[in-house]
C-alpha positions as CSV (number, residue, x, y, z in Angstrom):
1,X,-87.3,4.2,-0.7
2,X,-88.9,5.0,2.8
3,X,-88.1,8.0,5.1
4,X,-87.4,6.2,8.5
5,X,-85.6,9.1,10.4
6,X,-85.2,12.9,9.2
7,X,-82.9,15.4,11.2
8,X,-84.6,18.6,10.9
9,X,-82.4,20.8,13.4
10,X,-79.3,19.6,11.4
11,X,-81.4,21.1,8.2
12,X,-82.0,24.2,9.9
13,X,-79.0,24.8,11.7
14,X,-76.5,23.8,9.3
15,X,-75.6,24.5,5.5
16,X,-75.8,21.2,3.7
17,X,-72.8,21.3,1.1
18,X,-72.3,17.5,-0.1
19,X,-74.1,14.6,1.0
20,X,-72.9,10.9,1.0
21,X,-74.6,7.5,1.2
22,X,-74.0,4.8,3.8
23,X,-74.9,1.5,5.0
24,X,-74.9,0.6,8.6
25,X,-74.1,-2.2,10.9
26,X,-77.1,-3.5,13.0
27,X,-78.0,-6.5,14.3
28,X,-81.3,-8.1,13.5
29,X,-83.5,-6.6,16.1
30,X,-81.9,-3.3,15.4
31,X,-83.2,-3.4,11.7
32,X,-86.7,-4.2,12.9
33,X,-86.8,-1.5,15.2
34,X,-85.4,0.8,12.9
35,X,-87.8,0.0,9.9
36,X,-90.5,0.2,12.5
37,X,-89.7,3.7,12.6
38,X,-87.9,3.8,16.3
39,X,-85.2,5.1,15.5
40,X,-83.9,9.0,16.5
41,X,-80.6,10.5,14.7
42,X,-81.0,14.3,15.7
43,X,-78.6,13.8,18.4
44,X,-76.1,11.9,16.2
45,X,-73.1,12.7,14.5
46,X,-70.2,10.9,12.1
47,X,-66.4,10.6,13.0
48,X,-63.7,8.9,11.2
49,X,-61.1,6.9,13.2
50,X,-57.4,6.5,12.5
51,X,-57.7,3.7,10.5
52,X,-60.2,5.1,8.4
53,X,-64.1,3.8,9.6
54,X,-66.9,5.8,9.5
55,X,-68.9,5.6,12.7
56,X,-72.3,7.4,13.5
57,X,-72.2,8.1,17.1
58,X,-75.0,9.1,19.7
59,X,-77.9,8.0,17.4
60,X,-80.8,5.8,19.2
61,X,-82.0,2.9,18.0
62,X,-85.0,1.3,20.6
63,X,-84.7,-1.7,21.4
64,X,-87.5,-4.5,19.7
65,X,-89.8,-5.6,21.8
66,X,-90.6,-8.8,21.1
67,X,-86.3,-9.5,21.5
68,X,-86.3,-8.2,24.8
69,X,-85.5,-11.4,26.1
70,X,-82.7,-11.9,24.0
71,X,-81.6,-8.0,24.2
72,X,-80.8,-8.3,28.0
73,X,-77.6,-5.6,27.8
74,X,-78.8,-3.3,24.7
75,X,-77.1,0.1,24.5
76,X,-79.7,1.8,21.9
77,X,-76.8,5.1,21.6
78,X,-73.7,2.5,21.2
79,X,-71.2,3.8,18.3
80,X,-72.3,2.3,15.0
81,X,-69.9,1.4,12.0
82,X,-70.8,2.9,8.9
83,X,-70.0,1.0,5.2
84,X,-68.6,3.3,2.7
85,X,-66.2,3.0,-0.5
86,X,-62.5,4.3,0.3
87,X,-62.4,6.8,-2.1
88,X,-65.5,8.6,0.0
89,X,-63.9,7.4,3.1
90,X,-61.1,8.9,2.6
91,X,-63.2,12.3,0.8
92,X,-65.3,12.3,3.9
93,X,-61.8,12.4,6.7
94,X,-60.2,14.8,4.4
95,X,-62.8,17.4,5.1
96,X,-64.1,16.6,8.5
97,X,-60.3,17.9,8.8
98,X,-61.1,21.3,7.7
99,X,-62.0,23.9,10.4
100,X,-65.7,24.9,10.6
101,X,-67.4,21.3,9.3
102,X,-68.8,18.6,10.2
103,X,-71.1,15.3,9.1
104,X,-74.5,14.7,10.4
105,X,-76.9,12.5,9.7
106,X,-79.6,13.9,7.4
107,X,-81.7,10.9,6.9
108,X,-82.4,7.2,7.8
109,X,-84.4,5.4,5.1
110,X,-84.3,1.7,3.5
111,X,-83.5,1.1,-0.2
112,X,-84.8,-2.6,-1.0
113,X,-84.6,-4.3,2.3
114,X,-81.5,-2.4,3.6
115,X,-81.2,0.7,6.0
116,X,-79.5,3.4,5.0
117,X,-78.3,6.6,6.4
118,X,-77.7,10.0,4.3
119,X,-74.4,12.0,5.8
120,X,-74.2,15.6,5.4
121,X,-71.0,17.3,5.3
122,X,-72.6,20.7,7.1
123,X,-71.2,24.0,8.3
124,X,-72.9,26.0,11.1
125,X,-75.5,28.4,10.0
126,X,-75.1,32.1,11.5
127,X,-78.1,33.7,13.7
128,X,-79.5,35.6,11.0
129,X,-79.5,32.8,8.3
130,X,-81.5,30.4,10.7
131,X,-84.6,33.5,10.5
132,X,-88.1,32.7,9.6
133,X,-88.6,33.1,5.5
134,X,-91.8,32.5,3.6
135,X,-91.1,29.6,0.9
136,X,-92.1,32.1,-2.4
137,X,-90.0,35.1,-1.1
138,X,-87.0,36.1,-2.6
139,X,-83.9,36.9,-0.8
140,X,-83.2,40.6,0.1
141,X,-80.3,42.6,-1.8
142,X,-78.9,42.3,1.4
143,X,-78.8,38.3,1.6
144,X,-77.9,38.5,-1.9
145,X,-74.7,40.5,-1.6
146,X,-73.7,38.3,1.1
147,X,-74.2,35.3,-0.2
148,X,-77.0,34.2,1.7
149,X,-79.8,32.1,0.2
């Protein structure tokens, strides 16, 4: 398993409380730019549609050079239809419902030949949770009373 794309901002500005697993659609230019590494998801998010498919929206895929030819109308941010099981498709809807959360990509990586991408159901971190803490120290009373980690 490969790291092809990380979202750090969604890591730091967003609490990570369950993560799913998802194929995606892509044509086959799309897969070779992607496991080349060209691909950005920081600016991309997941929605689910009436009639219940995933999409990951706003993430950019480059297009492959050597398929420019063939690529003549390429939209590298075009909407992307995600492949997951019912039971998390209908998990995932359920609480992209509830006020305050959303999904994000966390990751893009490849597991055997196919790309994958990591969703994050997330929830908005406040000001002070998003400050600067060395690794080793341990949360103040404060942070602890609060719930803060």
């Amino acid at each position: 398993m490969s790291t092809l794309a990380l979202n750090k901002k969604a890591c730091h500005d967003y609490q990570i409380l369950e993560t799913y697993q998802a194929g995606i659609v892509l044509s086959g230019p799309e897969v070779k730019s992607a496991k080349a590494g060209r691909i950005d998801i920081s600016a991309g998010y997941v929605v689910v549609d009436q009639k219940g498919q995933a999409a990951l929206i706003n993430a950019r895929i480059a297009p492959y050079p050597p398929a420019m030819g063939w690529q003549e109308d390429y939209l590298p941010t075009r909407s992307r239809k995600l492949l997951l099981n019912k039971e998390e498709l209908a998990s995932l809807a359920g609480k992209l419902h509830t006020k305050g959360l959303t999904a994000l990509p966390i990751q893009a990586y490849t597991k055997n030949t196919l790309v994958k991408i990591e969703i994050g159901i997330c929830r908005g971190k406040k000001l002070f949770d998003k400050r600067y803490r060395p690794r080793g120290q341990a949360p103040s009373p404060r942070q602890t009373i609060m719930g803060v980690f």
